[in-house]
Structure formats: C-alpha cells, structure tokens
N, C-alpha and C positions, 0 to 999 in steps of 0.2 A: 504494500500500500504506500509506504513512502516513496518508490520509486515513484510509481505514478506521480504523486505529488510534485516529487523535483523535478518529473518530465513534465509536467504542465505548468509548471512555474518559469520552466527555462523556454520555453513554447511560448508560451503568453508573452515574455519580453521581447520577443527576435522581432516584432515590430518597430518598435520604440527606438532597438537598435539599428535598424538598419533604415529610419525612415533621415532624408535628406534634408537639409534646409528649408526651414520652413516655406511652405507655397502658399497665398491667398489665391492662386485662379489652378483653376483645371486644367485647361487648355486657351491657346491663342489661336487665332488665324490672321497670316499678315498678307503681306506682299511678300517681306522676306522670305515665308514659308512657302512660297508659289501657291499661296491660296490652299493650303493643305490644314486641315486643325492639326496640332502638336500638341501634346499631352506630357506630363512629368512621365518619363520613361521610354519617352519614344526618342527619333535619333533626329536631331538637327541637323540642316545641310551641312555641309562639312567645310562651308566656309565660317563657320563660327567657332571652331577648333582653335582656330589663328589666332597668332597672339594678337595681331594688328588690329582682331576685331575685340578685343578684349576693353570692359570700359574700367578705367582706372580709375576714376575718383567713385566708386564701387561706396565707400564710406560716406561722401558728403552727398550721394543720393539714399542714405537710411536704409540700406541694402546689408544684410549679415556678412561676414567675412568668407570668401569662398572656401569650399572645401581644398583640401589636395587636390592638383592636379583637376584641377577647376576656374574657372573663370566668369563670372559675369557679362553679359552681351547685352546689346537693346535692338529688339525687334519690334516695329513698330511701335506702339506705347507702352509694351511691357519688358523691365528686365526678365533674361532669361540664364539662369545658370548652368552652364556647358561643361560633360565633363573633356576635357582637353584629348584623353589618351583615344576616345572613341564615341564622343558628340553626344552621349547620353542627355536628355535636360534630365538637370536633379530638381530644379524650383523654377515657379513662372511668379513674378510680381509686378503690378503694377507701377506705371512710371508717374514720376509725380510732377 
C-alpha cells in the first residue's frame, strides 16, 4: 500500500514539474505563423530559433526570465518563448 502511495504522489507532481513558463494565451495566429494557430508545444518556424530574432530587453517588457537554451521572440502582438535547440514554444504572452 505505500508503494502505491509514493507512486501517486510522484505521479501527481510530474506536472508541476515539467510545466514551462508561465503562458496566459493558448494559442496565436499571426502572419508570422503563415496564418497557422501555434499552441504551447507545437514547433515555430525555424526562423525564431535565431538568435537575431531573439528580443533582448525580455525584462523591461515584464516577460519571466527564459529558460535554458531559450529565448523570447515577438510575433505579432504576442511574446512567444522558443526553445533554441528545436523551436519548441514553451509560453505564449501577451505584448503590452
């Protein structure tokens, strides 16, 4: 019975653990996305991997600190968190 226990306890966290940067939106549909909705987990064009697309003042737009091997981007009016190694979005927020 305790096993059970500690396998539902360890279960029940792997959410928490593994959830990304906080997101207020679902999804976006821009121009940038060629009119495609993107969703947290789906793959961004592969021009927003780029560092030159990366937005640097990430802080004085009220935006959280990117993860590793992460970066912040803006597609149409929403930030969108890329992850660098294979264009994951981890977060979509609104631009202010």
């Amino acid at each position: 019975m305790k096993l059970h226990y500690l396998l539902f306890a360890a279960l029940a966290s792997l959410p928490l653990a593994a959830t990304a940067a906080p997101s207020s939106e679902e999804s976006i549909t821009a121009p940038e996305t060629h009119n495609r909705e993107l969703k947290v987990g789906d793959k961004a064009p592969d021009q927003y991997k780029r560092d030159d697309e990366a937005l640097k003042d990430w802080k004085a737009q009220g935006l959280p600190a990117p993860e590793k091997e992460s970066h912040w981007v803006r597609m149409g009016d929403h930030y969108v968190l890329v992850q660098i190694t294979n264009g994951v979005v981890l977060a979509i927020q609104p631009a202010h």
